[in-house]
Each structure stands twice: as structure tokens, then as C-alpha cells.
C-alpha positions in Angstrom: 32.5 15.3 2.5 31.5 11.1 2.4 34.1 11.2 5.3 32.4 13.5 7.3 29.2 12.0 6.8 30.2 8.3 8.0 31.8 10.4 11.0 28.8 12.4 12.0 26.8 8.8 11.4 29.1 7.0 13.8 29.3 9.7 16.5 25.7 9.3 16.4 25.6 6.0 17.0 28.3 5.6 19.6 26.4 8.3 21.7 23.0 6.2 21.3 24.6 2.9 22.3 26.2 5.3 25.5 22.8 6.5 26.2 21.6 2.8 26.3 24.4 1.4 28.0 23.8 4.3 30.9 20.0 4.2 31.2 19.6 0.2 31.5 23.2 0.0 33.3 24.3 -2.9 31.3 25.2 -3.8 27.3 24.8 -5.6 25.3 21.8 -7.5 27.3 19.4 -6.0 30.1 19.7 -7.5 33.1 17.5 -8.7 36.2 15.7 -5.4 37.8 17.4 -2.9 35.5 17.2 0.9 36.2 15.3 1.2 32.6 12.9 -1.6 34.1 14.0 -3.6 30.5 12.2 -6.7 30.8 15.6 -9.0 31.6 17.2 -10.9 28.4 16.2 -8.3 26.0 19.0 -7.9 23.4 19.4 -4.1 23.6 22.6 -4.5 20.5 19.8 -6.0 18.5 16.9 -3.2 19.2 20.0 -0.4 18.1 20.5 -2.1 15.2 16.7 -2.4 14.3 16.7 1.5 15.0 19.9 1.9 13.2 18.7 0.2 10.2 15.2 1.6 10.2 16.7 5.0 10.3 15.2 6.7 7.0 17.3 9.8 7.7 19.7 8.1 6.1 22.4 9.9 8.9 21.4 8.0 12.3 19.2 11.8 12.7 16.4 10.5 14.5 18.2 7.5 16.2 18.6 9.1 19.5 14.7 10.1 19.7 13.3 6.7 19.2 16.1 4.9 21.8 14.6 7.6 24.1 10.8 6.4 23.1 11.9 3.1 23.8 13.0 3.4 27.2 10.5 5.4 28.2 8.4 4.1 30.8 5.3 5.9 29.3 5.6 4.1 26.5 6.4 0.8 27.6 5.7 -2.3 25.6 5.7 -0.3 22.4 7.7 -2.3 19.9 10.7 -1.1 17.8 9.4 -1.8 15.1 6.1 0.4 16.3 8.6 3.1 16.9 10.3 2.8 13.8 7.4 3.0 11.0 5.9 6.3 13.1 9.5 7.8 12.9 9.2 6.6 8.8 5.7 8.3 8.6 7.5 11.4 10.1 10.2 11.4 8.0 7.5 10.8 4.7 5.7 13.9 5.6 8.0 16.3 7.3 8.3 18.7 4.4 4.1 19.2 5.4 4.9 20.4 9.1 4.6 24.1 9.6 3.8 26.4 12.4 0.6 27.7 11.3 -0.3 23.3 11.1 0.4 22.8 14.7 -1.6 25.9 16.0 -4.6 25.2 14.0 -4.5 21.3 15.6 -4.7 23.3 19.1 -1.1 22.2 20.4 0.6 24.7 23.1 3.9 23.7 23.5 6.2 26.3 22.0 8.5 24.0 20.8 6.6 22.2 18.9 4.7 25.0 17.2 8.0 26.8 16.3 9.7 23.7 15.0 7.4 21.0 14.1 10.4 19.6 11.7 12.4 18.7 14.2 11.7 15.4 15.7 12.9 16.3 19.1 10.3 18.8 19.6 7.7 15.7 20.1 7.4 14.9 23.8 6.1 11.4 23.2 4.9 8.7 21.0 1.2 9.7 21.0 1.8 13.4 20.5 3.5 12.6 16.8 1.0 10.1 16.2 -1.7 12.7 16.6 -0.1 15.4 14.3 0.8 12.3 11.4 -2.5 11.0 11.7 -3.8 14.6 11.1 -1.0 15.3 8.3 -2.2 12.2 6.4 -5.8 13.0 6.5 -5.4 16.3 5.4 -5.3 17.1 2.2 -6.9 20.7 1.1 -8.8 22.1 -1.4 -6.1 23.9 -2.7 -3.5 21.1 -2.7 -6.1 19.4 -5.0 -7.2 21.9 -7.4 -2.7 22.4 -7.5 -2.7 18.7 -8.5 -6.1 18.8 -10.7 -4.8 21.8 -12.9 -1.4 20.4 -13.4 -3.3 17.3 -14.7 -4.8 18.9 -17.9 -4.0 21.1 -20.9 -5.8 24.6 -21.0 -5.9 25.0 -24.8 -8.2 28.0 -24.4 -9.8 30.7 -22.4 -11.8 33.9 -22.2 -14.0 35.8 -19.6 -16.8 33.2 -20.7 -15.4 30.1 -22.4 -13.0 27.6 -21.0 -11.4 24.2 -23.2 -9.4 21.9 -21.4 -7.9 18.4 -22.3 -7.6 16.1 -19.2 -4.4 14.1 -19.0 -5.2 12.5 -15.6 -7.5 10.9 -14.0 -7.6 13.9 -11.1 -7.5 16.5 -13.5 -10.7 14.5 -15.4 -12.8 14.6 -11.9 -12.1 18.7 -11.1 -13.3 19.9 -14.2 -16.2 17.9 -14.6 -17.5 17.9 -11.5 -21.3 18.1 -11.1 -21.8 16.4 -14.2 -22.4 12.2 -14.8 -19.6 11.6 -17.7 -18.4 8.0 -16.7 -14.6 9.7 -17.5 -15.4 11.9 -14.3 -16.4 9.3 -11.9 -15.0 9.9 -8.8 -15.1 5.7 -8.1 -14.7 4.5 -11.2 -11.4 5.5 -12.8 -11.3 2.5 -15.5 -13.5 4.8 -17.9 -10.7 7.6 -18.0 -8.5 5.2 -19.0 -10.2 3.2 -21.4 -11.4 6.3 -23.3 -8.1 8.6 -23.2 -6.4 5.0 -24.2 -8.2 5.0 -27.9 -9.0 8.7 -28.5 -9.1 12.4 -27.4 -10.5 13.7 -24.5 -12.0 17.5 -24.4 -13.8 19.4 -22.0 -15.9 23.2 -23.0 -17.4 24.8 -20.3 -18.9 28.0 -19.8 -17.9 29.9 -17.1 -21.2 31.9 -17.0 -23.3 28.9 -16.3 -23.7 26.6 -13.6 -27.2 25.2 -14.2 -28.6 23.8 -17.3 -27.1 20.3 -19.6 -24.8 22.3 -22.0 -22.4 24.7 -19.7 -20.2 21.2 -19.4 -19.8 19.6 -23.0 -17.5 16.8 -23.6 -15.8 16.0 -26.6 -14.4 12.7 -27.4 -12.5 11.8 -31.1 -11.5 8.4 -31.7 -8.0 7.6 -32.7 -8.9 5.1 -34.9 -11.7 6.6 -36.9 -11.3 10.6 -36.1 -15.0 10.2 -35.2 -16.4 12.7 -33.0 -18.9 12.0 -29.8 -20.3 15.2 -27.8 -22.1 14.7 -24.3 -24.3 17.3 -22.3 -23.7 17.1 -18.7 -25.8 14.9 -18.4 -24.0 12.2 -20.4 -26.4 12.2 -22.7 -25.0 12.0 -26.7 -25.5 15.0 -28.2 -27.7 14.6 -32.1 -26.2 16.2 -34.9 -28.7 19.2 -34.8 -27.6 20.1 -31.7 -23.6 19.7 -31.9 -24.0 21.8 -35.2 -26.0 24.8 -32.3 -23.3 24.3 -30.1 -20.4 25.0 -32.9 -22.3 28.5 -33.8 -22.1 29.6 -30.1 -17.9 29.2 -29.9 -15.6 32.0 -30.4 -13.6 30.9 -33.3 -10.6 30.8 -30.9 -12.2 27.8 -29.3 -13.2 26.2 -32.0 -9.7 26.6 -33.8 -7.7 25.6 -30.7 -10.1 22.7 -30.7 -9.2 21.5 -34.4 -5.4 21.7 -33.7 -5.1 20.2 -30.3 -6.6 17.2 -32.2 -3.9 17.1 -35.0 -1.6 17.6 -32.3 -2.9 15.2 -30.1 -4.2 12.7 -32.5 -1.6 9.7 -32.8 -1.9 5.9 -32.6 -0.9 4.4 -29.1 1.6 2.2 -28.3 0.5 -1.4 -28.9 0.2 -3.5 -26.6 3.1 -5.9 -25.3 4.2 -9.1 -26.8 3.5 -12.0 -24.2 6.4 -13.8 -24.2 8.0 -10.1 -23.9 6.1 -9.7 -21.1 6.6 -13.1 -19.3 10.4 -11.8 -19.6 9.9 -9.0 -17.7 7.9 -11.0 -14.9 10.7 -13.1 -14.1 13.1 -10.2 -14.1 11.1 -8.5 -11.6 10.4 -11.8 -9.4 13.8 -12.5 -9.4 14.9 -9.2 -8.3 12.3 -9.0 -5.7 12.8 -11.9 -2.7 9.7 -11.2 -0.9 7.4 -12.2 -4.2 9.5 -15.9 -3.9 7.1 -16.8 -1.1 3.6 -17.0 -0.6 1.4 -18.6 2.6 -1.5 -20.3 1.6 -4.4 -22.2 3.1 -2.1 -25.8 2.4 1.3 -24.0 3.9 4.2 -22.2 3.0 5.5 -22.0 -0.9 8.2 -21.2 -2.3 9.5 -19.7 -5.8 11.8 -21.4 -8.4 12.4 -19.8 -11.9 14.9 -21.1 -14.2 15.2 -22.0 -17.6 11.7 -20.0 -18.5 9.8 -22.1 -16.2 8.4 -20.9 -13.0 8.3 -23.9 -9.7 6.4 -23.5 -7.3 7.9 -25.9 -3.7 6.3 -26.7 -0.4 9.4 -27.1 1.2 11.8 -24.4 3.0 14.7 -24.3 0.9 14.3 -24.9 -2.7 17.9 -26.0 -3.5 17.1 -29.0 -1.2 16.4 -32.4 -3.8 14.0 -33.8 -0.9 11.0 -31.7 -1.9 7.9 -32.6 -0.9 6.1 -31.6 -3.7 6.7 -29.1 -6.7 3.8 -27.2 -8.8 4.8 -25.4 -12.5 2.8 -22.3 -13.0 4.4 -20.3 -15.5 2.6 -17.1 -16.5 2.3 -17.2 -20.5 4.0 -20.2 -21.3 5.3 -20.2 -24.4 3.9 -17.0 -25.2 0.2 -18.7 -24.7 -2.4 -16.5 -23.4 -2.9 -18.9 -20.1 -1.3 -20.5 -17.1 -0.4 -24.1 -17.0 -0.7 -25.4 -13.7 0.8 -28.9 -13.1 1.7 -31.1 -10.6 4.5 -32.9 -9.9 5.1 -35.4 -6.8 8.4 -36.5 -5.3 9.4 -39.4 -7.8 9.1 -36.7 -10.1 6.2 -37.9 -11.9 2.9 -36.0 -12.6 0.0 -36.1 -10.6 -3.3 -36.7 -10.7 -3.9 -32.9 -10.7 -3.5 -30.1 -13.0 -5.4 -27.4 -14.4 -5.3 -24.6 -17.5 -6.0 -20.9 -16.3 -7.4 -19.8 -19.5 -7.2 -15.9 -21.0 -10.5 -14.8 -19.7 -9.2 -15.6 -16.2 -6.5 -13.8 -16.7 -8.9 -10.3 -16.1 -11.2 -9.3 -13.9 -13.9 -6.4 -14.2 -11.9 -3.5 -13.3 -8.6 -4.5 -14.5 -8.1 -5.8 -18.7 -5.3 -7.0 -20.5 -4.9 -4.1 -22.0 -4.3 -2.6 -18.4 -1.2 -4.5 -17.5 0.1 -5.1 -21.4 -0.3 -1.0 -22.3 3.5 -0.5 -23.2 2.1 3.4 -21.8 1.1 2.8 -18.4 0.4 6.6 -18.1 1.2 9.9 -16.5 2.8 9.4 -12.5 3.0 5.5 -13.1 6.3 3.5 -12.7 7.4 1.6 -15.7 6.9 -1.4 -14.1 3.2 -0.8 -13.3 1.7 -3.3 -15.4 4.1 -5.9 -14.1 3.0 -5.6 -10.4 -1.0 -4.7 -11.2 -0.2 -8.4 -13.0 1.7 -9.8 -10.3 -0.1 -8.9 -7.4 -4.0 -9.0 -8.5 -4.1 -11.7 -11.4 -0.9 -14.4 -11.1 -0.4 -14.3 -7.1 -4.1 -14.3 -6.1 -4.2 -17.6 -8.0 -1.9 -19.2 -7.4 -2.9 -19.0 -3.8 -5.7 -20.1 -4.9 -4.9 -23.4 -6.3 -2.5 -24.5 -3.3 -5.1 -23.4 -0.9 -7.6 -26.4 -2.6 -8.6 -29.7 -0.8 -6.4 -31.3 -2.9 -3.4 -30.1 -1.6 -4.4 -29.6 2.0 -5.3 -33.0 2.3 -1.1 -34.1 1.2 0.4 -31.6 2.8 -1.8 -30.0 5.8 -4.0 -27.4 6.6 -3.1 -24.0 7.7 -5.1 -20.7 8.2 -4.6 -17.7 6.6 -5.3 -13.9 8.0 -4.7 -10.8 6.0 -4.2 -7.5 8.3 -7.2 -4.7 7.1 -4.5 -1.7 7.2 -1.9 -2.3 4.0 0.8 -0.7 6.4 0.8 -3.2 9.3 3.7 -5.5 9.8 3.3 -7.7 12.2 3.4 -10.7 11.4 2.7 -13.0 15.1 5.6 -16.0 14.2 5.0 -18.2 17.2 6.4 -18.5 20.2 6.3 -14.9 20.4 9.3 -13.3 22.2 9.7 -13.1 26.0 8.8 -9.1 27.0 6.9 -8.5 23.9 3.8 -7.0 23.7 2.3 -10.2 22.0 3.8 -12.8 24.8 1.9 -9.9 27.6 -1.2 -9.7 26.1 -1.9 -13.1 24.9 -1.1 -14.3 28.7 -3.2 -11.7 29.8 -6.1 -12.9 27.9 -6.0 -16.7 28.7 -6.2 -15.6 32.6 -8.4 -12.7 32.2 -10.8 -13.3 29.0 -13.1 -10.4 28.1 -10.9 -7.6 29.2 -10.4 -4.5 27.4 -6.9 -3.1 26.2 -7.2 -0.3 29.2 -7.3 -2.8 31.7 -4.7 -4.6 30.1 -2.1 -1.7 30.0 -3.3 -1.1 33.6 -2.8 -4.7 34.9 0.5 -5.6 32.9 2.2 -2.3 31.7 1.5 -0.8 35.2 -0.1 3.2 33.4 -3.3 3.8 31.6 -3.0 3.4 28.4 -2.3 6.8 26.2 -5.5 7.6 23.2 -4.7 4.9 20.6 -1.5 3.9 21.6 -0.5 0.9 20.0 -3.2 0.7 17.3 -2.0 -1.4 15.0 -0.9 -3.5 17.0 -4.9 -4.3 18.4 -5.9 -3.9 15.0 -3.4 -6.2 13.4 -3.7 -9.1 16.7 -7.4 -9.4 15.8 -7.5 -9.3 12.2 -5.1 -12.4 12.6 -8.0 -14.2 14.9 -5.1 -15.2 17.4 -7.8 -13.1 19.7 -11.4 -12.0 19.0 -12.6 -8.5 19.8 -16.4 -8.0 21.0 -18.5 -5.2 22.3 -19.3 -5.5 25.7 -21.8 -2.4 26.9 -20.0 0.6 25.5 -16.9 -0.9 25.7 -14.4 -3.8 23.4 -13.4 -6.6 24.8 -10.6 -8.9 24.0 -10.3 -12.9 24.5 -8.4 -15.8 22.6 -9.9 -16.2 19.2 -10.4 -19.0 16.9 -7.0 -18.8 15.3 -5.6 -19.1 18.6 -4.8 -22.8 18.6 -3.6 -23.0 15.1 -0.8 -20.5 16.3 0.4 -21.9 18.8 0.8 -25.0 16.6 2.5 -23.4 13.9 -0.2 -23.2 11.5 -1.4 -19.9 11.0 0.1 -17.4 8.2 0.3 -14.1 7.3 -1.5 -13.8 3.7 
């Protein structure tokens, strides 16, 4: 059966690359003038591949579709890799497409309605970016009282009297809604935690009520002690007096299922982890993960060097290379210490005249403890390395970019601007020069003979067809947020013109954060 698969997959291929070949009338580079209208030099073997690999069907499935996009003259000087991640998004939420979704979003075409899974049923880019933007922004009341329910532990019920224990942090939210128990914020989802980490979490309400501070009690024993704290709905803590009231109204059902779900709950937690255990299992992960290696920062580009328990930090592009400029140890934990060492070493190999300790209360913020990223339980739904990469990516990374982006080191080395895209799922990165026919190397030329123009004109001017709603979104999005050009509102309408990152591209010293 592997045999036919790799067939299928290389049929599908080999009528791609036929498709190509025919369309553009040359391979593996588009000529001068081609039929496609291919801007000349582009490396059409190189864009297959891209598709090839970016394939998530895992069986080339949707590699003849996105070729298609490509060459497309409607949807001209949308990049691969734009094509690519929508086709990804597609694949991600295909199982969601239905019939009865595509007629309530008011499409007519028949195809579409009666096979929304199949991706040749979309007629163009902007017509599947419509139904996956709708897809991801839809999730129904249903769908979240499905997930809520499946999130907690119905010990009891009657026609009046309901007693649930919460074991998520969606499940906490849906059944105790309209009431002000920190454990039920729906912004704050540190409380769950911390209280469902040290004791027993229970939730009594009565099904006759909605009004009033006692239809919505919560219960909360502590592992530690077996104490007991009740709160109205109001989050108020409940006297003695009136816990003992409350006790007389419950059916002796309740109140039994009660007392055993806490012997059946009630056991310690996993302790926290050792942190020299845990320093083990940060360079385990860094080392199996090349993109964590590197890091841009406001003094340059860094790289990543572990060995012998010791974590280097160098400024120079290859670290197997003796000339290094300069090196920086930061090893999380050193020695099982509750800090970060930070020192400096220049290229005689001597130290510095800077270093610095991060101590342990730098090592947390406000929303996210030790306990957070040490709890050898991360919880229901998380990975198992959770509290590696909460550590990793919002305590050790964000200083240590920190630290290299200082005076100190931008006055050795150089300084650089940084730019972080708003949307988590952009890629572009704007490496400069940008490539000949791209969309960057268009509109950036654009701009510096037309300043203040809008993206409209742009696609009108230079692409030659107004441009479709939204098309090439994040690409806008992502250009700005870099500053390479600066978007303003002009009347009722954005404009566009080089912005003040601009320069500092073009000479090589802007990076992506």
C-alpha cells in the first residue's frame, strides 16, 4: 500500500510540473514575455518545491490547486508562501466545512455548497479566505457548552440541585457564569489554577434560581489542611452560621456525593521539579529545536551554544568558527541555583567589564510563577513540555534579548532595529534585497516614486486589476508592523509611504524579533 502511495504522490507531481511547464511554456525558469506573464527569472522548480513541501495533505492533494492560484492572473503577486499557509488553514479546519456552513455564509455556487471539503470547489484565493476567516471566528454556543461539560465532573443531580467539580479552566467559566468567583474569570485564568493546584474545587447550584447570592455556592477544601471555604455568588466567604443553613437545605445525595468526591479527590500534588532536573530538560528541548538557537536583538544577530552544561551565547554566524566576536554565558539554573548568570567574555577570551546576576524573583512575572513552569502536572490538554516552553519563551528568551539589546553591547557590536509582526501567524520575514518579482521588491518601488498611495492604487498601477477584498493581508499588515513603510489615514482612506525602518533595511540592519 506505501508503494501505491509514493506512486499516487509522484503522479501528482509530475502532472503539476506538466501543468507549469505548459502554462509558462518554459521549465525550469520563466522566460522573457511568458504566456503565464511570470515575471522573467523566476525559478518555477523552486516555487514546486515550496508547494510540494508545504503540502500538509501529506499526498501532494492540494498541489495542483495552489500551482493554479499561482498562475493565475487574478491573483498575481500573491506569494507561495501566501498560498501555502491559506491551503494549511484549509487543511486545519476542513473537518468544520459542511453544506449547511456555506449556505448560511450566503455563497451560490453549487459546488461549493455541495462539497465545501474539497479544495477544488474554491474558485479563487479570496473566496477560501472568506469561508476560513469565517470558520475560525466561529465557534458556537453549543461547541462551547460540548467542551465546557467535558471539562468537569457531575457528581450529582436532581430536578433542583446540581454539584459539579471543574477540572478545566472552560469548564470553571460555564458553570459559574454570572457570578464574581476569581476561579470563573473569564480574563484571569491564573486563579483556576492556583486554587485547583492546592485543593478541591466544587460547584452547588440550584437550578430553580437564577437571582439571589446562594443559587451558585462554591466550595473549596484545601489539600494541605482539609479546610473548607464556601463563597456566595458574590465571592463573598460564607460565616459558619450560614454554611451550617446551607448544609440543612441539601438532599443527603448531595451532600454524601460531596464528602466522597473529596476522599476521592483529595491527594497531595506532584511537587514541583528539581532545578537542575529542569535545566536538563531545557537543553534537551533547545537542542532539539534549531529555531530557539537564534535570536535577533537590538545589538544583532545571536546565536546558541550548549555544551558541557553551559549555555553560549555568540554574535557571529557560525558558532563552530574560533574568530568569534564576542561570546555571552547565560545558563538558566546554573548549578541548580535559582538564577541566571550572565557573563561576558571578549575575544582573548577573557572577561569583560560586564556581567550581571538575574536573580529568582526575576525569574516570574505576575501572571506566570515558578510553580507554573516547575508543576511536574501541567494539567488537563497541556503537552508535557509546557512548562519548558512557557519558561523558554516568556522568562529565559525575553531576557536574554534583553541584555544584548543594552548600550553596552550596541556600542561593540552595532545597532540594529527590531520589529515584531502583531498577528502570531505571519511569516514574513523582509531579508533585504528582496527578490526581483516579489511583492516586497513592487511595492517598496512603488512607494519611493509614489508616496502616500493606497494598496488599491498600488495593485491598480503595478499588478494591472483592482485589488480583491483583503487580498494579501498579511502581507500589508506584516510590511508595516516591520516599519520598512508607514501606514496613515488620509480622508477615509490608508495610505502607504517608506517608513522609518526603511533605511536600516536596506542596510542590513533590521530584524525580525
Amino acid at each position: 500500500m506505501l508503494g501505491l502511495k509514493n506512486i499516487l504522490t509522484e503522479g501528482r507531481v509530475e502532472d503539476v510540473q506538466k501543468y507549469f511547464e505548459k502554462a509558462v511554456g518554459s521549465w525550469p525558469v520563466a522566460e522573457f514575455q511568458n504566456p503565464a506573464g511570470i515575471g522573467a527569472g523566476t525559478n518555477l522548480e523552486g516555487v514546486l518545491k515550496h508547494f510540494e513541501q508545504n503540502d500538509p495533505s501529506g499526498n501532494n492533494k492540494y498541489l495542483m490547486w495552489m500551482v493554479k492560484m499561482y498562475l493565475n492572473p487574478e491573483e498575481r503577486g500573491t506569494s507561495p508562501n501566501d498560498i501555502s499557509s491559506l491551503v494549511g488553514r484549509f487543511h486545519k479546519n476542513v473537518d468544520r466545512l459542511s453544506p449547511v456552513l456555506m449556505m448560511d455564509l450566503g455563497f451560490a455556487n453549487p459546488r461549493l455548497v455541495t462539497s465545501p471539503k474539497n479544495l477544488d470547489s474554491y474558485e479563487d484565493i479570496a473566496q477560501l479566505e472568506r469561508v476560513m476567516d469565517e470558520v475560525e471566528s466561529i465557534q458556537t454556543r453549543k461547541e462551547k457548552e460540548t467542551q465546557a461539560k467535558e471539562g468537569v465532573d457531575k457528581l450529582y443531580e436532581d430536578e433542583r440541585w446540581l454539584l459539579v467539580k471543574p477540572n478545566t479552566y472552560e469548564g470553571s467559566c460555564y458553570y459559574g457564569s454570572s457570578t464574581k468567583w476569581c476561579t470563573a474569570s473569564t480574563d484571569y485564568p491564573k486563579h483556576f489554577k492556583d486554587y485547583t493546584s492546592t485543593g478541591n474545587l466544587f460547584y452547588i447550584i440550584d437550578k430553580s434560581q437564577d437571582l439571589g447570592d446562594f443559587y451558585k455556592i462554591a466550595l473549596y477544601k484545601k489539600f494541605k489542611d482539609g479546610s473548607e471555604e464556601w463563597y456566595d455568588r458574590a465571592d463573598n466567604k460564607l460565616s459558619d452560621q450560614t454554611e451550617n443553613a446551607i448544609y440543612s437545605m441539601l438532599p443527603k445525595g448531595l451532600v454524601s456525593a460531596f464528602v466522597d468526591a473529596h476522599e476521592k479527590y483529595e491527594k497531595p500534588k506532584p511537587g514541583l521539579k528539581d532545578l537542575e532536573a529542569f535545566k536538563v530538560e531545557l537543553e534537551n528541548y533547545v537542542s532539539a529545536n534549531k529555531k530557539l538557537q537564534t535570536i535577533n536583538t537590538e545589538s544583532g544577530t545571536w546565536r546558541l551554544y550548549i555544551t558541557t552544561g553551559v549555555w553560549y551565547w555568540y554574535s557571529t554566524p557560525d558558532p563552530s568558527q574560533e574568530q568569534f566576536i564576542y561570546e555571552i554565558q547565560a545558563t538558566p539554573f546554573w548549578e541548580g541555583r535559582n538564577e541566571i548568570p550572565f557573563d561576558f567574555i571578549n575575544t582573548e577570551g577573557t572577561h569583560g567589564d560586564w556581567s550581571t546576576v538575574i536573580r529568582s524573583e526575576s525569574l516570574e512575572t505576575e501572571n506566570i510563577t515558578q510553580s507554573l513552569y516547575l508543576d511536574r502536572d501541567p494539567g488537563p490538554g497541556r503537552h508535557e513540555d509546557y512548562g519548558v516552553r512557557v519558561f523558554l519563551n516568556l522568562i529565559y528568551f525575553p531576557l536574554v534579548k534583553n541584555e544584548l539589546s543594552k548600550e553596552f553591547f550596541q556600542n561593540m557590536i552595532g545597532t540594529y532595529s527590531t520589529w515584531q509582526p502583531e498577528s502570531y501567524v505571519s511569516s514574513y520575514k523582509f531579508n533585504y534585497p528582496p527578490r526581483e518579482g516579489t511583492m516586497t521588491r513592487k511595492f517598496v518601488d512603488y512607494l519611493k516614486q509614489n508616496p502616500k498611495s493606497t494598496a488599491n492604487k498600488f495593485y491598480e498601477d503595478v499588478l494591472g486589476y483592482p485589488r480583491p477584498r483583503a487580498h494579501n493581508a498579511m502581507f500589508f499588515a506584516s510590511i508595516k508592523d516591520s516599519g520598512i513603510v508607514k501606514m496613515e489615514r488620509q480622508g477615509r482612506q490608508f495610505v502607504y509611504s517608506l517608513g522609518p525602518n526603511y533605511q536600516d533595511w536596506v542596510e542590513g540592519r533590521l530584524l525580525r524579533t
